[in-house]
N, C-alpha and C positions, 0 to 999 in steps of 0.2 A: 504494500500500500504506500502513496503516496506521502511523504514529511509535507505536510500543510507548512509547518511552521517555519520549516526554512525556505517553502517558497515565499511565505511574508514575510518573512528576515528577510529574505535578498533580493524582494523587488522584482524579483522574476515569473508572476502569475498574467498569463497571457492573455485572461480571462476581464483583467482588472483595466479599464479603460477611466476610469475617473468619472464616469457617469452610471447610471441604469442602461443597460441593454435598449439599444432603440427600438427592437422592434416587441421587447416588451410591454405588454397589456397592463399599466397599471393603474388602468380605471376599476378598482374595486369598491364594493360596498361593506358598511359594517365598519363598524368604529375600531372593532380590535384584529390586528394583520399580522400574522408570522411571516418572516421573511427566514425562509429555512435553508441553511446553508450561504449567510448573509456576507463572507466574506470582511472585506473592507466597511461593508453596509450605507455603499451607494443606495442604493432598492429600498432600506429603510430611510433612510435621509430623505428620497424624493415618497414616500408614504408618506412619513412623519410631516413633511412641508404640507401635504395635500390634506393634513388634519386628521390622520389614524393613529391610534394608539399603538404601536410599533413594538414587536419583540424579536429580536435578531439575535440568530442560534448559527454558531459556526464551531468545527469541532478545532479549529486552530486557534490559543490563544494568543498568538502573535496577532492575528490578523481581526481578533473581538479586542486587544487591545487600542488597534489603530482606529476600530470602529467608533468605539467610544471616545476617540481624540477628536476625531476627524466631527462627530455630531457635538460636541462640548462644545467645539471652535463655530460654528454654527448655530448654537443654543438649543440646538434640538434636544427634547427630551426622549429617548430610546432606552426599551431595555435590551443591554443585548449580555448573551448570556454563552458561555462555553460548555458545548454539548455535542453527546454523536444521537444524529438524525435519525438514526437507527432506533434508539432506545431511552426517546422525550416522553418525559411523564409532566404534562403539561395542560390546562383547560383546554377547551378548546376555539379557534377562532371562527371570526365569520371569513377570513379571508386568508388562502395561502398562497404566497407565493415562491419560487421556486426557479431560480436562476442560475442555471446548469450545478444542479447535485445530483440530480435524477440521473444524467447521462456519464456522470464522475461514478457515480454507486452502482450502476451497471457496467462498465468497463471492467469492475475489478469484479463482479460477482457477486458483490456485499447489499442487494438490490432489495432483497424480500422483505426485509422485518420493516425496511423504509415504504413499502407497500402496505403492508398490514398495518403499519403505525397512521399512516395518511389518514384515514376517512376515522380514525379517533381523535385527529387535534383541529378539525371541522364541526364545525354547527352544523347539523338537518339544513339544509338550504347553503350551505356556505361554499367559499367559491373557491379553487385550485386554478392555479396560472402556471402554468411548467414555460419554460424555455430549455430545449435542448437541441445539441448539436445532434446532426442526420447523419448515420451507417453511409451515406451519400458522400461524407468529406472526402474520402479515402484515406482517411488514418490507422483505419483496420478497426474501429471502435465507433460506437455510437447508437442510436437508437433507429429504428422506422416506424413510418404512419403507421404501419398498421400495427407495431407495438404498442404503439400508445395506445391506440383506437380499444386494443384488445385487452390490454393492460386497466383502462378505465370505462370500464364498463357497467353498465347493472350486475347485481345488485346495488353495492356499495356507489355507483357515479351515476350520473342523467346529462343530458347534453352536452358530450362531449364533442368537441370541437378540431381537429390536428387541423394547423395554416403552417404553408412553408414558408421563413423567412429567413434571412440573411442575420447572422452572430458574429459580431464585432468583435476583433480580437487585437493584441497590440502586433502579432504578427499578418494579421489581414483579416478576409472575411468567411466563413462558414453556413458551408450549408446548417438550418437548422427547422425546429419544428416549433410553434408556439400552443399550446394546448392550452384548453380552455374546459371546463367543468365545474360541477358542483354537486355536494354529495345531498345521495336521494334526501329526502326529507321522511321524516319516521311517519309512518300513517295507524292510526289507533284502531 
């Protein structure tokens, strides 16, 4: 597995562009947002501006340190917290989102419990925003539509969505997927 912490020691995450992902969706609703696998916590910074209650979970504490530097120097209020995505015991939000971890936790195998744990830190109605790089890059790793498609599915998802778009990286551009869903709502 991947040292998180020495690629946020050394400025070398290719991922990290100083912004939220362009072609990420982050029109969400619901006051309270996990930004799961938040990194630096771009993704929560521009949540937090737009007025959500922000919880940012990264399993590298290098990089939940600079999170939390980086929102102080901004006045952002964040919680962001050191944790593996795998194994959050956490409330649950109205809204997740999810900026290339999904397709990081699939590369190395470590993919499942990150699945099962999804649709417990979601409200009935709440909304999941994936960004991940496409099997299409030719890196030998990544995800497909029809993973997703199949991956979020009923029971547990309802309107699920996969749109191809472009994933900005500081070495160029990536093919990728932007998924869009929301878990079913309980019926009595």
């Amino acid at each position: 597995m991947t040292d998180y912490d020495d690629i946020y020691r050394d400025g070398t995450a290719p991922w990290e562009i100083g912004i939220a992902q362009p072609a990420l969706d982050l029109d969400v609703t619901g006051p309270r947002v996990l930004d799961i696998g938040c990194g630096t916590g771009a993704v929560a910074r521009e949540l937090a501006r737009r007025g959500h209650r922000v919880t940012g979970v990264d399993i590298s504490a290098v990089a939940v340190d600079q999170a939390r530097a980086r929102a102080a120097a901004e006045g952002l209020d964040i919680d962001f917290r050191v944790g593996d995505a795998r194994k959050l015991s956490l409330e649950p939000f109205d809204a997740i989102v999810d900026s290339g971890l999904l397709h990081s936790l699939h590369r190395y195998g470590d993919v499942d419990d990150y699945l099962d744990l999804l649709p417990r830190l979601a409200v009935p109605g709440g909304s999941l925003t994936i960004l991940a790089i496409s099997a299409d890059g030719g890196h030998g790793w990544g995800v497909t539509g029809d993973y997703l498609l199949t991956t979020f599915a009923p029971p547990a998802w309802t309107g699920t969505t996969v749109t191809p778009v472009d994933v900005v990286a500081v070495t160029g551009t990536l093919p990728g997927f932007l998924l869009r869903t929301r878990r079913r709502r309980q019926t009595s």
